[in-house]
N, CA, C and O atoms as a CHARMM CRD file, in Angstrom:
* protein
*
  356
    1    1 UNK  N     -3.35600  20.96200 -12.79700 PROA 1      0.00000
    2    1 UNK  CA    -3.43500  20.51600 -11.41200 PROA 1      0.00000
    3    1 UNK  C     -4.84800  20.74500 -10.89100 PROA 1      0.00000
    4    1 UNK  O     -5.27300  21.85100 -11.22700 PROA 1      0.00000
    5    2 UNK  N     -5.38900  20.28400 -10.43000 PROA 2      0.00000
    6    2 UNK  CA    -6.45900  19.93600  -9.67100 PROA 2      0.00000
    7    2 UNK  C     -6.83800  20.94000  -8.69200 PROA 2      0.00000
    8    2 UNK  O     -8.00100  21.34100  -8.70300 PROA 2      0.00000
    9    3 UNK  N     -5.86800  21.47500  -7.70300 PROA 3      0.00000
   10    3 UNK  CA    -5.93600  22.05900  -6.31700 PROA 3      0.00000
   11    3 UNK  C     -4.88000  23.20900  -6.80400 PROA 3      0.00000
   12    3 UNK  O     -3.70200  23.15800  -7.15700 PROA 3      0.00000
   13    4 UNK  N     -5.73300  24.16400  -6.68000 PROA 4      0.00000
   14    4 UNK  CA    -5.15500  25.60000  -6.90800 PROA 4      0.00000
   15    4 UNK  C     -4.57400  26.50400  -5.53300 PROA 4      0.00000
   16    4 UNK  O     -5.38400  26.69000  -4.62500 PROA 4      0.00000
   17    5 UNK  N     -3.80200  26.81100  -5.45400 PROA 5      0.00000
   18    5 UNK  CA    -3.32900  27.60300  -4.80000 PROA 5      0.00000
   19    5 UNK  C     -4.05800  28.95300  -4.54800 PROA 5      0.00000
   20    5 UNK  O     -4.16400  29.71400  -5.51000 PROA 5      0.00000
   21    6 UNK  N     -4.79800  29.48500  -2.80900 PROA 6      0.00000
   22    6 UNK  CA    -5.42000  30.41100  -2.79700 PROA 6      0.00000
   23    6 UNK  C     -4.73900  31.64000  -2.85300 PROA 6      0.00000
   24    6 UNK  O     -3.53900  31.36400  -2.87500 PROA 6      0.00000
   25    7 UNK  N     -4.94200  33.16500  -2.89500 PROA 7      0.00000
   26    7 UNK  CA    -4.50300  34.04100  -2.93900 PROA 7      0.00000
   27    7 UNK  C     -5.13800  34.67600  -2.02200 PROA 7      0.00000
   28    7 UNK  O     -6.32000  34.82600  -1.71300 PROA 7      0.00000
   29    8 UNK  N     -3.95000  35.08700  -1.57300 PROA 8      0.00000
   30    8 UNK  CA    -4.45400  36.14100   0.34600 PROA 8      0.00000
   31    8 UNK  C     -6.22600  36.43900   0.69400 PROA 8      0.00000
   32    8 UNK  O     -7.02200  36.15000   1.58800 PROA 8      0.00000
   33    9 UNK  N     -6.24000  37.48100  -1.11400 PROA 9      0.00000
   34    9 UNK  CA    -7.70800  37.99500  -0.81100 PROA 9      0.00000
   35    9 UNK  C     -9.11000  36.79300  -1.06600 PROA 9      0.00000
   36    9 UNK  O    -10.24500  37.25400  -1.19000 PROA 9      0.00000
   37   10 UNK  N     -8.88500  35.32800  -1.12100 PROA 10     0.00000
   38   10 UNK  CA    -9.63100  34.62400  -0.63500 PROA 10     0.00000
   39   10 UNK  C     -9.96500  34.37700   0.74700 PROA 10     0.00000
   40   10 UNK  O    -10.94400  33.85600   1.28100 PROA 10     0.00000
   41   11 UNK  N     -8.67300  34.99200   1.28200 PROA 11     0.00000
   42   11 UNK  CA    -9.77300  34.68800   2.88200 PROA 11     0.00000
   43   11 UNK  C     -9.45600  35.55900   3.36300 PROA 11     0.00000
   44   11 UNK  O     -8.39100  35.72200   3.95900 PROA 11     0.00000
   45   12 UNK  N    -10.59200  36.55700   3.16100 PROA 12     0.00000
   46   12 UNK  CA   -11.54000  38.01000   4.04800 PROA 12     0.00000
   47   12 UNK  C    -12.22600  37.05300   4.92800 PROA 12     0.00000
   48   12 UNK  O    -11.73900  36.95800   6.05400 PROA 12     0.00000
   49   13 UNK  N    -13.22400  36.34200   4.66800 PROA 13     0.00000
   50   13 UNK  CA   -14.15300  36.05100   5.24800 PROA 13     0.00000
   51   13 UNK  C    -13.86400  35.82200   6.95600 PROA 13     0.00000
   52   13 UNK  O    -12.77000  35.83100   7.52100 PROA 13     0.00000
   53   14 UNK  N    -15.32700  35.60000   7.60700 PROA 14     0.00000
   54   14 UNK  CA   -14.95400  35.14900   9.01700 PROA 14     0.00000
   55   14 UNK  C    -14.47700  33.71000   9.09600 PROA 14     0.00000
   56   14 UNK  O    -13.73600  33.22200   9.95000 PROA 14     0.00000
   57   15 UNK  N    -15.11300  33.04300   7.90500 PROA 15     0.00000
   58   15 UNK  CA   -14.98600  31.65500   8.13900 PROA 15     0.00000
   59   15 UNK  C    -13.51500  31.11900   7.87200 PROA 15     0.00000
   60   15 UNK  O    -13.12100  29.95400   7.93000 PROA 15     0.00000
   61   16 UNK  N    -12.84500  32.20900   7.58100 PROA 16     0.00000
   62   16 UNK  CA   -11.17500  32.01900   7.36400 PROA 16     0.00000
   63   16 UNK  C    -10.07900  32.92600   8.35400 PROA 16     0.00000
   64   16 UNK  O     -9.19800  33.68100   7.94200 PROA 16     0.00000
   65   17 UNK  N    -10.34800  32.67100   9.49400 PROA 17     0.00000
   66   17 UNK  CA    -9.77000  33.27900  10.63200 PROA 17     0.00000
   67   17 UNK  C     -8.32400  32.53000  10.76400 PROA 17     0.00000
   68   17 UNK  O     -7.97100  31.35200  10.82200 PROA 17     0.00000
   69   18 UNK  N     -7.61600  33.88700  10.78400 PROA 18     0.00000
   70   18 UNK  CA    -5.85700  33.25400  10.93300 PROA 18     0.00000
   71   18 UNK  C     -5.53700  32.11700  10.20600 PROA 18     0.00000
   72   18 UNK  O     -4.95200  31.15600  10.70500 PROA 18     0.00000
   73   19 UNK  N     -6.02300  32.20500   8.63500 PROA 19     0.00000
   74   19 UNK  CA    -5.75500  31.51000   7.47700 PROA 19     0.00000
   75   19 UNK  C     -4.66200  32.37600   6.97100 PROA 19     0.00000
   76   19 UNK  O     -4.73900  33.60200   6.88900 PROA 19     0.00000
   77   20 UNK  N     -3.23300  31.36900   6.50500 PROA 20     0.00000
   78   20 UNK  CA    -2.33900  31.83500   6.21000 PROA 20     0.00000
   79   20 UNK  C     -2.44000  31.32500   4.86000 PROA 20     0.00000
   80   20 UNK  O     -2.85100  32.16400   4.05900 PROA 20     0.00000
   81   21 UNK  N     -2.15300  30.06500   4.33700 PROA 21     0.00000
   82   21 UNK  CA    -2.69700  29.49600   3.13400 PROA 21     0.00000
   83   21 UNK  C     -3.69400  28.98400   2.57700 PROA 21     0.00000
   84   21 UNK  O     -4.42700  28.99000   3.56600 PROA 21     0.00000
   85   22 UNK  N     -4.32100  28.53600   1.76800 PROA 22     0.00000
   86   22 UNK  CA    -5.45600  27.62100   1.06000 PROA 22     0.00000
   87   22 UNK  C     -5.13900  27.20400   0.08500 PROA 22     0.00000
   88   22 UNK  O     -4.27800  27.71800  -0.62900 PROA 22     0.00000
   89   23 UNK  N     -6.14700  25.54500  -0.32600 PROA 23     0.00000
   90   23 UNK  CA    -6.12100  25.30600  -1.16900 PROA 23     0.00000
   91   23 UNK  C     -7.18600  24.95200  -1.84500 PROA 23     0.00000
   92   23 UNK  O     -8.07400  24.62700  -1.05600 PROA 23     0.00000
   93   24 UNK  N     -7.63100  24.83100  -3.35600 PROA 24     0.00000
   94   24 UNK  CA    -8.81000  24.72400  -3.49700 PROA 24     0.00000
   95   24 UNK  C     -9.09300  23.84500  -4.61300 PROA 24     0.00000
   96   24 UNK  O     -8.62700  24.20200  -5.69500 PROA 24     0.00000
   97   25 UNK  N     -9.77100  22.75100  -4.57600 PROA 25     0.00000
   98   25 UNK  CA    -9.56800  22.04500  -5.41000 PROA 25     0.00000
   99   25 UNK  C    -10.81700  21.95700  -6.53000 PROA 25     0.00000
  100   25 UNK  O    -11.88100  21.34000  -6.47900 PROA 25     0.00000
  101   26 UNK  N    -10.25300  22.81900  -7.54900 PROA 26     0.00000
  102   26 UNK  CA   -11.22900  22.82800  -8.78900 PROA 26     0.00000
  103   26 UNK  C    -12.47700  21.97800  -9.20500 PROA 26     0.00000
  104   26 UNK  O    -13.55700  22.35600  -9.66000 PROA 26     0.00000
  105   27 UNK  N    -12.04600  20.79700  -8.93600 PROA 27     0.00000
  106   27 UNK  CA   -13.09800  19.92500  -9.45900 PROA 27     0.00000
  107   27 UNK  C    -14.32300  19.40600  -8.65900 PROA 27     0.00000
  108   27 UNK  O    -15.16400  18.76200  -9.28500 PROA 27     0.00000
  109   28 UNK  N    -14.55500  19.69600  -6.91900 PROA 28     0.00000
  110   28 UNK  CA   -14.71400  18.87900  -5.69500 PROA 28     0.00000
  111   28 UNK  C    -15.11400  20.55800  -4.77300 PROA 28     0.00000
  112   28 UNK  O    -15.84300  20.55500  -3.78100 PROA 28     0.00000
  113   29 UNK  N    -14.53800  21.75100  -5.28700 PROA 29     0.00000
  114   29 UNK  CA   -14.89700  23.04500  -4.44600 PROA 29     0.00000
  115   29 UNK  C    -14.10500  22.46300  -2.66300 PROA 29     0.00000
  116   29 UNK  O    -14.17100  23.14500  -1.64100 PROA 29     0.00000
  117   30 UNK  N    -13.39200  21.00900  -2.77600 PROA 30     0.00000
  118   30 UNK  CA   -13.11900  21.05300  -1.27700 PROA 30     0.00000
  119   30 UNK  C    -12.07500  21.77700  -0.97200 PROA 30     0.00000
  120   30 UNK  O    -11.46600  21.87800  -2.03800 PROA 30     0.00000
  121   31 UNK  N    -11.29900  22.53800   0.11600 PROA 31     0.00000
  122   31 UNK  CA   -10.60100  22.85500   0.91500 PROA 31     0.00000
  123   31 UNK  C     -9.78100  22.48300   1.83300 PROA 31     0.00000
  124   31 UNK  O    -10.00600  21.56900   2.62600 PROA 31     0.00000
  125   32 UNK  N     -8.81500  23.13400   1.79600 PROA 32     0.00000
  126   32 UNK  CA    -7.34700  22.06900   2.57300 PROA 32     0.00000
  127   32 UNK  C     -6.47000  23.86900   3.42700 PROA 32     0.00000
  128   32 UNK  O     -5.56500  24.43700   2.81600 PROA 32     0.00000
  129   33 UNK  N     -6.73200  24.13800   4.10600 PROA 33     0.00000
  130   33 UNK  CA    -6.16700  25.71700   5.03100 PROA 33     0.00000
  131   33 UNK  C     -5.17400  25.00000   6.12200 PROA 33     0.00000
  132   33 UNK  O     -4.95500  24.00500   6.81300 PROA 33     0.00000
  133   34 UNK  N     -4.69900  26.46200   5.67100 PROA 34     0.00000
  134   34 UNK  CA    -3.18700  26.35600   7.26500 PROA 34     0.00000
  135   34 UNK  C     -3.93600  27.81800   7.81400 PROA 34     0.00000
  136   34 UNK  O     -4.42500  28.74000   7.16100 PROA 34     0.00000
  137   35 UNK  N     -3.78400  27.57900   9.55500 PROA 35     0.00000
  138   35 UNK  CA    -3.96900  28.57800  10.24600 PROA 35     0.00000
  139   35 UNK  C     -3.24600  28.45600  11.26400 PROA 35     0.00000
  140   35 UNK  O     -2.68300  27.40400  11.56500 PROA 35     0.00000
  141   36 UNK  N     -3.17700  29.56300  11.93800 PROA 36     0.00000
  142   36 UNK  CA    -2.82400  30.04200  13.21300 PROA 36     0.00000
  143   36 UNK  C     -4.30900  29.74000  14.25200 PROA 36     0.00000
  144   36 UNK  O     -5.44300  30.21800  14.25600 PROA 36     0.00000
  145   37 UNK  N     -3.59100  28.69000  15.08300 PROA 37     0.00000
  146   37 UNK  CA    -4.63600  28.64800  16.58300 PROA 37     0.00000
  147   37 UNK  C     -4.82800  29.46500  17.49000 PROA 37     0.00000
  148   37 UNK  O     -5.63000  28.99900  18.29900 PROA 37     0.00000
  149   38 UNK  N     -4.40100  30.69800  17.81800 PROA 38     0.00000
  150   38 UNK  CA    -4.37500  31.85500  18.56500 PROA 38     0.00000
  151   38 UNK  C     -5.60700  32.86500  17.86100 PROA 38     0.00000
  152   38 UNK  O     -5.51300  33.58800  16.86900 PROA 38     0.00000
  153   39 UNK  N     -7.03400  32.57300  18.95700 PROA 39     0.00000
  154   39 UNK  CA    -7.61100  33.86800  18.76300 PROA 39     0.00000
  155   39 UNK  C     -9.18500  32.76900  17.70300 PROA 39     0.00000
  156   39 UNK  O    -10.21000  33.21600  17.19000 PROA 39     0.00000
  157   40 UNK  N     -8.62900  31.21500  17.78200 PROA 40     0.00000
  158   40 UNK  CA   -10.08700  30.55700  16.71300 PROA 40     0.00000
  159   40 UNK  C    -11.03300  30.13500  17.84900 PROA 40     0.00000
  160   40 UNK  O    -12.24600  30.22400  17.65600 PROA 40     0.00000
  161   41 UNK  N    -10.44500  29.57500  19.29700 PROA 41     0.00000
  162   41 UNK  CA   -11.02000  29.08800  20.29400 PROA 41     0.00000
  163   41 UNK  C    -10.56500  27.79000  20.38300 PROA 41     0.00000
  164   41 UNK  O    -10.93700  27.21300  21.40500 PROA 41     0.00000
  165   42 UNK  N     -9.84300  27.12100  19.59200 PROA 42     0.00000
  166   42 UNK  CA    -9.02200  26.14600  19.13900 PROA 42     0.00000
  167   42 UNK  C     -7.67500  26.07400  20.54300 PROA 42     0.00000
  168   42 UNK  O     -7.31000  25.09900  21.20000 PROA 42     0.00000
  169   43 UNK  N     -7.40400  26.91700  20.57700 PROA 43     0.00000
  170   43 UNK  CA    -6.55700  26.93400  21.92500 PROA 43     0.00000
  171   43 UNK  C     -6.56000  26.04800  23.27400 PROA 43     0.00000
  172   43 UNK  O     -5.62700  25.55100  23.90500 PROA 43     0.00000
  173   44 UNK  N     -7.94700  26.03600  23.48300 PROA 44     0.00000
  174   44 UNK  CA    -8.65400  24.96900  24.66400 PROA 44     0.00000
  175   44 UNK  C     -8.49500  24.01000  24.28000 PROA 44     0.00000
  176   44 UNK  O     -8.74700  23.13200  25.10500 PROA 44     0.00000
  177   45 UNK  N     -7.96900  23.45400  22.76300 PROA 45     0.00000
  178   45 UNK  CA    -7.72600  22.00900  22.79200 PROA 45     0.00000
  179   45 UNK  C     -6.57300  21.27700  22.57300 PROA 45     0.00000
  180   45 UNK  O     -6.31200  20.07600  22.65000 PROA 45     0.00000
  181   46 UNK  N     -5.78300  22.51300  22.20900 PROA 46     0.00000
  182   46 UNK  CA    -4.33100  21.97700  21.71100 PROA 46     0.00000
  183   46 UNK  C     -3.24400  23.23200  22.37000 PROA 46     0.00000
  184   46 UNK  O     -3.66300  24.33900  22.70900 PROA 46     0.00000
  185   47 UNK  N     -1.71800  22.78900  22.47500 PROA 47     0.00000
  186   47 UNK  CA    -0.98200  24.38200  22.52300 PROA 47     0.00000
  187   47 UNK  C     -0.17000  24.47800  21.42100 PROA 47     0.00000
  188   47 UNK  O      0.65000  25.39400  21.35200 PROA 47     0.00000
  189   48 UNK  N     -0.30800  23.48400  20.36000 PROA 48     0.00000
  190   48 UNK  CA     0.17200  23.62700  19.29500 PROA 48     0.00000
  191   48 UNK  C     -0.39700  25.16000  18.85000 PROA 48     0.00000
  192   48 UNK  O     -1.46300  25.56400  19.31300 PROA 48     0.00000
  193   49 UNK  N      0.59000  26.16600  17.69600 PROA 49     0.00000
  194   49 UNK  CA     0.45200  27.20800  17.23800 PROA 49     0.00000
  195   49 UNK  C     -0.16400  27.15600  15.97300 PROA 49     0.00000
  196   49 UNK  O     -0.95800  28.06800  15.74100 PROA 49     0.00000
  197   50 UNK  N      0.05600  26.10600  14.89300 PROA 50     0.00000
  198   50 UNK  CA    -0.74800  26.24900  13.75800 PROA 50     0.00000
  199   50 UNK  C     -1.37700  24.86100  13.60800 PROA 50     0.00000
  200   50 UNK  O     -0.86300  23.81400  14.00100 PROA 50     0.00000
  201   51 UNK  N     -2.91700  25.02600  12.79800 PROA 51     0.00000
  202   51 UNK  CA    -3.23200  23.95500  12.13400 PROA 51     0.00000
  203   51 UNK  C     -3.81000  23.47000  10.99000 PROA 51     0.00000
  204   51 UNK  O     -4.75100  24.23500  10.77700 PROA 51     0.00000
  205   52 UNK  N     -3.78200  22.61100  10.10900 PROA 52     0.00000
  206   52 UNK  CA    -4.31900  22.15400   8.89000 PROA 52     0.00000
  207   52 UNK  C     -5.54200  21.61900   8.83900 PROA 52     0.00000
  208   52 UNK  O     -5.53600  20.50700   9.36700 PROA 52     0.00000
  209   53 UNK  N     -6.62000  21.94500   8.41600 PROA 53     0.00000
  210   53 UNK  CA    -8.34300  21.71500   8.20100 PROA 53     0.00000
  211   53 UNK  C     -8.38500  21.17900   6.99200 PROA 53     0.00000
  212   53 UNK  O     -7.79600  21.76400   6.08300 PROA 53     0.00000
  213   54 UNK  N     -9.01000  20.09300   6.76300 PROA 54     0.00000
  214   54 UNK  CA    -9.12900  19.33700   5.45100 PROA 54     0.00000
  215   54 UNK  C    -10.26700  18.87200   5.17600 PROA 54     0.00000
  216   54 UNK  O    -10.79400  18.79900   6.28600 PROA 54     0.00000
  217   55 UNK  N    -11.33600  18.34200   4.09000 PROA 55     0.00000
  218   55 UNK  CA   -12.53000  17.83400   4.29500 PROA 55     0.00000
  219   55 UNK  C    -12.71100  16.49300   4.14000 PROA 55     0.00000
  220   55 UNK  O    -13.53200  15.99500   3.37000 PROA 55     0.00000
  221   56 UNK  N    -11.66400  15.65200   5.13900 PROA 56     0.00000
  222   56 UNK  CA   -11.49600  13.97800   5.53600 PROA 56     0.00000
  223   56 UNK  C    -11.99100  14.11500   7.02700 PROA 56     0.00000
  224   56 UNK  O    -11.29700  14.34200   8.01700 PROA 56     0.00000
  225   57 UNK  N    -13.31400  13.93100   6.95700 PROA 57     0.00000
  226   57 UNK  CA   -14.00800  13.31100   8.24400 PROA 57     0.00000
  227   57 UNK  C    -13.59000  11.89500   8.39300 PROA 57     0.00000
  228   57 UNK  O    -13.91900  11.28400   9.41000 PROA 57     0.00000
  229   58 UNK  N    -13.14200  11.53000   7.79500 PROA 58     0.00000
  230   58 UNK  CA   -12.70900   9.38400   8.23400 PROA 58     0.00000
  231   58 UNK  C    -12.13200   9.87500   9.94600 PROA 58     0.00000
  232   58 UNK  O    -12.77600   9.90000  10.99500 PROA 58     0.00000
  233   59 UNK  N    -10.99500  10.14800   9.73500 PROA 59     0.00000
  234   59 UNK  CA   -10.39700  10.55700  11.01900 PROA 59     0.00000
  235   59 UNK  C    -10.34000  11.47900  11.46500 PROA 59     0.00000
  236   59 UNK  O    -10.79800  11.50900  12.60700 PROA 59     0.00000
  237   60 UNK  N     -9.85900  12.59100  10.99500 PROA 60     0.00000
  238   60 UNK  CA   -10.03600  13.97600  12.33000 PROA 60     0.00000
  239   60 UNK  C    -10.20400  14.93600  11.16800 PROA 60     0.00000
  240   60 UNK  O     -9.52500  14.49200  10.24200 PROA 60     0.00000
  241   61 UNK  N    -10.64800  15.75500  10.91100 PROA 61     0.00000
  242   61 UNK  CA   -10.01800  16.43400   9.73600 PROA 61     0.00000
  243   61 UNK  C     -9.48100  18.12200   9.84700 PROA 61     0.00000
  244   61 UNK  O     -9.82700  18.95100   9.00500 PROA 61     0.00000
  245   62 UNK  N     -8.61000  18.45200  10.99600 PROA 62     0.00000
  246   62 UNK  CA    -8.06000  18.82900  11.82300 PROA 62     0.00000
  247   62 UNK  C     -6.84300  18.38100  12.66900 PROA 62     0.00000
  248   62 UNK  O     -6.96400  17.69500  13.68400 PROA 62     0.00000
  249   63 UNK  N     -5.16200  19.00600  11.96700 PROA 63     0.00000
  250   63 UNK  CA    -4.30000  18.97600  12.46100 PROA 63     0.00000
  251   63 UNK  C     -3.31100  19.92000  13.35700 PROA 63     0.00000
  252   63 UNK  O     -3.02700  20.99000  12.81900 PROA 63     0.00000
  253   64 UNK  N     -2.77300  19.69100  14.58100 PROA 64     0.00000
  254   64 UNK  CA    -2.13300  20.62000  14.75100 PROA 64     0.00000
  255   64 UNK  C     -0.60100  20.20800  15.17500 PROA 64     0.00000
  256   64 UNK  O     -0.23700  19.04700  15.36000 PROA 64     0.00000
  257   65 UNK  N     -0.07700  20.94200  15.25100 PROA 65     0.00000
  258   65 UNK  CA     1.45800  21.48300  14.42400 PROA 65     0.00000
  259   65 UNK  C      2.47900  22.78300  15.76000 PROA 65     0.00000
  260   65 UNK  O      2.03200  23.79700  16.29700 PROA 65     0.00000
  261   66 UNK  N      3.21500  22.45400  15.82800 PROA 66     0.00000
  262   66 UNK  CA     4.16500  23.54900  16.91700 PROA 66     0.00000
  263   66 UNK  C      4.67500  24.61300  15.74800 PROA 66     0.00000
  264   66 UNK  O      4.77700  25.77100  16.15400 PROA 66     0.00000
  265   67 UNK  N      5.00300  24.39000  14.37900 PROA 67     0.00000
  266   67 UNK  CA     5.54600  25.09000  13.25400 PROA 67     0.00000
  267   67 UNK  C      4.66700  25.29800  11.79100 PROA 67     0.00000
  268   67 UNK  O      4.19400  24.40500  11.08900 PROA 67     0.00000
  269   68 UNK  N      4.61500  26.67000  11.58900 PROA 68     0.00000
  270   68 UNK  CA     3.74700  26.93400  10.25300 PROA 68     0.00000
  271   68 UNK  C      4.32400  25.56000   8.36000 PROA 68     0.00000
  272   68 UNK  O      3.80100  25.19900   7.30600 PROA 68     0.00000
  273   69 UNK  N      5.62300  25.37400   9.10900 PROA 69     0.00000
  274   69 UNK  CA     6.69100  24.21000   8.24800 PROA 69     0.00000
  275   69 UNK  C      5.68500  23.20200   8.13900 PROA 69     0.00000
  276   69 UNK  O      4.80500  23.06900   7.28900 PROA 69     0.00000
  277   70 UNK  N      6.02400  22.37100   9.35700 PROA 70     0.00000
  278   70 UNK  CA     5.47700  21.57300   9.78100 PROA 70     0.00000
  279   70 UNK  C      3.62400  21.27600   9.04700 PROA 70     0.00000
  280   70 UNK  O      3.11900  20.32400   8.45200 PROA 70     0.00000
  281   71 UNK  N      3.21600  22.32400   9.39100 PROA 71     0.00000
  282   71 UNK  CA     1.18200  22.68300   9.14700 PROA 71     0.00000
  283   71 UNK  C      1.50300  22.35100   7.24000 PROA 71     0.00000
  284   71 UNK  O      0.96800  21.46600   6.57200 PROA 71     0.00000
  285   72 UNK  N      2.71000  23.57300   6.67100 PROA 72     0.00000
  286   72 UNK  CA     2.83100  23.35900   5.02200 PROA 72     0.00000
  287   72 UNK  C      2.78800  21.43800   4.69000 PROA 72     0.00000
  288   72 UNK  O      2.05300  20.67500   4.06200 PROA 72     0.00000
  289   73 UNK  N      4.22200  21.29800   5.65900 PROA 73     0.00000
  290   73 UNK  CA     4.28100  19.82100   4.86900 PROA 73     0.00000
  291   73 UNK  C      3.31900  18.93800   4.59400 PROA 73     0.00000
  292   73 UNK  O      3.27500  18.22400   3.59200 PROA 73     0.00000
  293   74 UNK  N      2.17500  18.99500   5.88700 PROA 74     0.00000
  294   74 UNK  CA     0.85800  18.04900   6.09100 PROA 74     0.00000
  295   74 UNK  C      0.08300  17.94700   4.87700 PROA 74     0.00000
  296   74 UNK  O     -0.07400  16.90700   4.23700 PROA 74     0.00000
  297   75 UNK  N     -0.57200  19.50800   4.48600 PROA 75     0.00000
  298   75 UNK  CA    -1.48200  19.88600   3.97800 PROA 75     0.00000
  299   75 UNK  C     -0.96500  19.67700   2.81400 PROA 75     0.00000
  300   75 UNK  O     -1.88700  19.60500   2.00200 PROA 75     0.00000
  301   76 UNK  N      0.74900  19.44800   1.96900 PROA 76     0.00000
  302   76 UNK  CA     0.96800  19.46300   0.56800 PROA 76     0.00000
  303   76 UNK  C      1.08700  18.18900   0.39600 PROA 76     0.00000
  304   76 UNK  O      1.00600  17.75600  -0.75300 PROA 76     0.00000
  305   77 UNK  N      1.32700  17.21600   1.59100 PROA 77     0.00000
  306   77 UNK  CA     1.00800  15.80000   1.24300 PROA 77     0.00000
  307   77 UNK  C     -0.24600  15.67500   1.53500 PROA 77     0.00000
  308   77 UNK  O     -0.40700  14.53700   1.09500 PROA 77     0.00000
  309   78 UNK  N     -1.27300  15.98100   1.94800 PROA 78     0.00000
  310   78 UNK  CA    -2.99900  15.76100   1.90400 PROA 78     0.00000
  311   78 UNK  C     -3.17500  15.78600   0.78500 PROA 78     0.00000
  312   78 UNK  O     -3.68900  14.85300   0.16800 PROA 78     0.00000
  313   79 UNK  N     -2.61000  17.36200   0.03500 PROA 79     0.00000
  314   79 UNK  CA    -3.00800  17.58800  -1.36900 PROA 79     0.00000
  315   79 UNK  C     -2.90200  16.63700  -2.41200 PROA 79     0.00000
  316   79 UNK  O     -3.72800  16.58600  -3.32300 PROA 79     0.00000
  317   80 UNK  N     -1.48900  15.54400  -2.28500 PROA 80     0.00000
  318   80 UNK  CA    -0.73000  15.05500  -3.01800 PROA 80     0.00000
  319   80 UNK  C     -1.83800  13.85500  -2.85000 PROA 80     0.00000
  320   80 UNK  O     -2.64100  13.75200  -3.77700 PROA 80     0.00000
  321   81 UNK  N     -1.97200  12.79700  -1.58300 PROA 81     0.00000
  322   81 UNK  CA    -2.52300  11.56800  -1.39200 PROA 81     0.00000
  323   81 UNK  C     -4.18400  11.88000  -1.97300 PROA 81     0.00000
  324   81 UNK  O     -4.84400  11.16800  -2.72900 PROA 81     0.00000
  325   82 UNK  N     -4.55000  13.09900  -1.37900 PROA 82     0.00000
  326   82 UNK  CA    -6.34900  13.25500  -2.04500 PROA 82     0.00000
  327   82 UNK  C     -6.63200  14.48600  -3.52600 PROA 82     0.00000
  328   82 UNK  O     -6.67700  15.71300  -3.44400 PROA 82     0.00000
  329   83 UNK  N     -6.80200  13.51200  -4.95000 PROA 83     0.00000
  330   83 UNK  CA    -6.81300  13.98200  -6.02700 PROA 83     0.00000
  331   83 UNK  C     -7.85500  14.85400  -5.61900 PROA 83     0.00000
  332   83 UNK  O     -7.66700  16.06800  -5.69800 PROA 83     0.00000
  333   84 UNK  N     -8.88500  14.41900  -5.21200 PROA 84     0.00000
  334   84 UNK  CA   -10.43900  14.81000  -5.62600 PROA 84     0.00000
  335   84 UNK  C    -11.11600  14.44500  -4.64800 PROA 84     0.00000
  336   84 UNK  O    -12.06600  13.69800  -4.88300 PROA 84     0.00000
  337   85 UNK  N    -10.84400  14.85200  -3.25500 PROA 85     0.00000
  338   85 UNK  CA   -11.72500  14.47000  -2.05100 PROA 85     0.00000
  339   85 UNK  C    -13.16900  15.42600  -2.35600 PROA 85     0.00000
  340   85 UNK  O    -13.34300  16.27200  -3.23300 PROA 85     0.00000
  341   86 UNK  N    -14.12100  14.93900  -1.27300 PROA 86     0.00000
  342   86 UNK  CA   -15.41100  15.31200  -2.01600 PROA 86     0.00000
  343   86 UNK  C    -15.46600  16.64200  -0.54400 PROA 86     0.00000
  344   86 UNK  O    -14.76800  16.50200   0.46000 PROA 86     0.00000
  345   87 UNK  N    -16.26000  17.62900  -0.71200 PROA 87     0.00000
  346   87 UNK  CA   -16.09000  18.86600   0.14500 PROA 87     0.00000
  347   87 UNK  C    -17.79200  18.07700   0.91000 PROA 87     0.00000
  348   87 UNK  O    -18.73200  17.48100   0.38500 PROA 87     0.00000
  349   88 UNK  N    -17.51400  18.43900   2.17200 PROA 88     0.00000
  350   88 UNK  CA   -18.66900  18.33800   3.56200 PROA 88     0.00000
  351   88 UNK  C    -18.75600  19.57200   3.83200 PROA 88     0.00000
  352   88 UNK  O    -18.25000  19.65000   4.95200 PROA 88     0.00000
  353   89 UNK  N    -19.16100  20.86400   3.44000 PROA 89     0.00000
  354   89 UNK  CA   -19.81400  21.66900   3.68900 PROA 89     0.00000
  355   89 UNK  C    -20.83700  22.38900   3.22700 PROA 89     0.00000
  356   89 UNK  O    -21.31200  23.29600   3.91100 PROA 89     0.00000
């Protein structure tokens, strides 16, 4: 598989604030996270509780979600529709 499943101690960092999952896709280094919006500054724009970050600038690449369910399902069909999206950071 392509997109590996992260493990907790990948996101210490700051740049992974109220990251509950990740994903990481081997071939491309891009990224696909579920978080919690409480506490990113993300709040001022949504009152949804969690959201999915992906590296598809076409349209938003930023979802949000009332349920952590909900944030999973997005991000495992992102995973599924993008083999090998290319990482923007």
């Amino acid at each position: 598989m392509v997109w590996e499943h992260l493990d907790e101690s990948a996101f210490d960092g700051p740049e992974y604030t109220n990251v509950s999952q990740g994903w990481k896709n081997d071939e491309t280094d891009a990224e696909v996270t579920i978080f919690r919006v409480q506490g990113t500054g993300l709040e001022e724009v949504t009152e949804c509780e969690w959201a999915v970050q992906h590296p598809d600038f076409e349209d938003k690449n930023t979802h949000f979600f009332d349920s952590e369910d909900d944030a999973e399902n997005f991000a495992q069909e992102y995973i599924e529709e993008h083999p090998a999206p290319e990482p923007v950071y």
